[in-house]
C-alpha positions in Angstrom: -141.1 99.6 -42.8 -142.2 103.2 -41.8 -142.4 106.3 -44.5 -139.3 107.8 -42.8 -137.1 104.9 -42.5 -138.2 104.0 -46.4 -137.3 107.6 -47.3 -133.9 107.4 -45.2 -133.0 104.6 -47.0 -133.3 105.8 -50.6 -132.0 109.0 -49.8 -128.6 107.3 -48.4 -128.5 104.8 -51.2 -127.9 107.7 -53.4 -126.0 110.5 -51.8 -122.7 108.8 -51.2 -120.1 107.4 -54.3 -116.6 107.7 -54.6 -114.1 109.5 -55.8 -110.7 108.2 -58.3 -108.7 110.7 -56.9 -109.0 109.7 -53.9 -108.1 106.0 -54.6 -105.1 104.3 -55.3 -105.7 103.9 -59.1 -104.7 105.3 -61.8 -106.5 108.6 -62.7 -106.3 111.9 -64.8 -107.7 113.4 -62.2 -104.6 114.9 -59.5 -104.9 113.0 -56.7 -106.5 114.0 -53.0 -105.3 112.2 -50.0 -105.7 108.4 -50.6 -108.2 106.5 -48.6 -107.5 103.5 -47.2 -108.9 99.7 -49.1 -111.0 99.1 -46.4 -113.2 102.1 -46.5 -114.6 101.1 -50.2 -114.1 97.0 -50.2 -117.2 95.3 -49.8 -117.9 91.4 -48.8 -118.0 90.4 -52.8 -115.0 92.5 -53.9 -113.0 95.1 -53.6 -113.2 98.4 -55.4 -112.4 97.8 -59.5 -111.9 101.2 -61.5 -115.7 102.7 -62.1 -117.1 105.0 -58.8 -120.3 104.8 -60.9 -120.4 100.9 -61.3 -119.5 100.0 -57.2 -122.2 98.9 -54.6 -121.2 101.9 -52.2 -124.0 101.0 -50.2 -122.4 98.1 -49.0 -118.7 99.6 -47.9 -117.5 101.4 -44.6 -117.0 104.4 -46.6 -120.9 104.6 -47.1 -121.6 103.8 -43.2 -119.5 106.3 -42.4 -121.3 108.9 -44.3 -124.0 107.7 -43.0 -122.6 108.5 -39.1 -121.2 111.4 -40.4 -121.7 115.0 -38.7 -122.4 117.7 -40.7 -120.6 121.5 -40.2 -120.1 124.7 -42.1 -123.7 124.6 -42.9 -124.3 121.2 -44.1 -121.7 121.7 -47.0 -119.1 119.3 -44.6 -119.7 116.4 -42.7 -117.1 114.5 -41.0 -116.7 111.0 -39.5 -113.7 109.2 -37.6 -113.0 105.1 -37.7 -109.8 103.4 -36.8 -108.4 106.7 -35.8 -108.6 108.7 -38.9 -110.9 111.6 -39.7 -112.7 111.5 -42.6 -114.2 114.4 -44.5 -117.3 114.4 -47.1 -118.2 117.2 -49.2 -120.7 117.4 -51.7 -119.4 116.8 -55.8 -121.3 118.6 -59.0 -123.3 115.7 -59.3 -126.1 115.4 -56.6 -123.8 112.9 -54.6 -120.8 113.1 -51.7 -117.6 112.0 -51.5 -115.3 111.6 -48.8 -111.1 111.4 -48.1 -109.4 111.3 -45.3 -108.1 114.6 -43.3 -105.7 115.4 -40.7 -107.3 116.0 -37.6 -106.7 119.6 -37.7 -109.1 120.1 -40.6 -111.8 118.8 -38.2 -113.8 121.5 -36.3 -113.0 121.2 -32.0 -116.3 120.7 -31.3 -116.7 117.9 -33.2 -113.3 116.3 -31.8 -114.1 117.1 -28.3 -117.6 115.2 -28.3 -115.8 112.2 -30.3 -113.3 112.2 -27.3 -116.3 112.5 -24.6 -117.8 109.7 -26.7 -115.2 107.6 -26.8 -114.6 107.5 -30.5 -111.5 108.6 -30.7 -108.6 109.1 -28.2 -105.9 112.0 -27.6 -103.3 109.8 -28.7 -104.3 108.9 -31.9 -105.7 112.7 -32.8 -101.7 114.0 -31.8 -100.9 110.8 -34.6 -102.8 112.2 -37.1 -103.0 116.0 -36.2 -101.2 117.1 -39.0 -99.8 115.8 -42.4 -97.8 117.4 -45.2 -100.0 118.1 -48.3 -97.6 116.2 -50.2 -98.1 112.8 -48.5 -101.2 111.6 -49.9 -100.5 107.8 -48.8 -100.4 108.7 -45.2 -104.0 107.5 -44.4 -103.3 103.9 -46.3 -99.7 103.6 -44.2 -101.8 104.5 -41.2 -104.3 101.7 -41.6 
């Protein structure tokens, strides 16, 4: 294994963990748009009730983050899968977390080389363009 790839690795085994207000758990924490089960369930089990305790290295949410592209000078980074756009931002802590966001929180550039790619298409951007702040479950209903 080469020095970068070594380095690559440890560094993305610790940068991303979750967030409870951003799952569908109780918290006392107010709650940020919920992400959907899939992002953070990996092949042993889904997610319990402890960001600190689950093997984030083994969920989508963490290959996401991995994939992610970074904006407003590395304080951002965003990632689409199934249609949805996800954002990360960095938490006190030394790690990210990341939620999903209506596509109009996502900068244009970054949407118009996902669509040139072939990640994502105009139909399901105009789905998800824009969501009340209130409906936090829209990104669980969507999946």
């Amino acid at each position: 294994m080469s020095f970068i790839l070594v380095i690559k690795t440890l560094m993305s085994q610790t940068q991303y963990r979750g967030s409870q207000k951003h799952k569908n758990r109780p918290t006392g924490e107010r709650k940020g748009t919920l992400c959907p089960e899939w992002t953070h369930t990996t092949v042993e089990s889904g997610y319990k009730n402890d960001p600190f305790a689950h093997n984030w290295e083994a969920t989508q949410a963490h290959l996401l983050f991995d994939r992610a592209v970074s904006c407003e000078g590395g304080r951002r980074r965003y990632a689409t899968a199934r249609g949805i756009a996800f954002e990360a931002k960095p938490t006190d802590d030394g790690t990210w977390h990341g939620y999903p966001v209506p596509w109009e929180a996502v900068p244009s550039e970054i949407i118009r080389k996902w669509q040139n790619d072939g990640e994502v298409t105009r139909r399901q951007i105009k789905k998800y363009w824009q969501k009340d702040h209130d409906d936090l479950s829209w990104a669980i209903e969507a999946s």
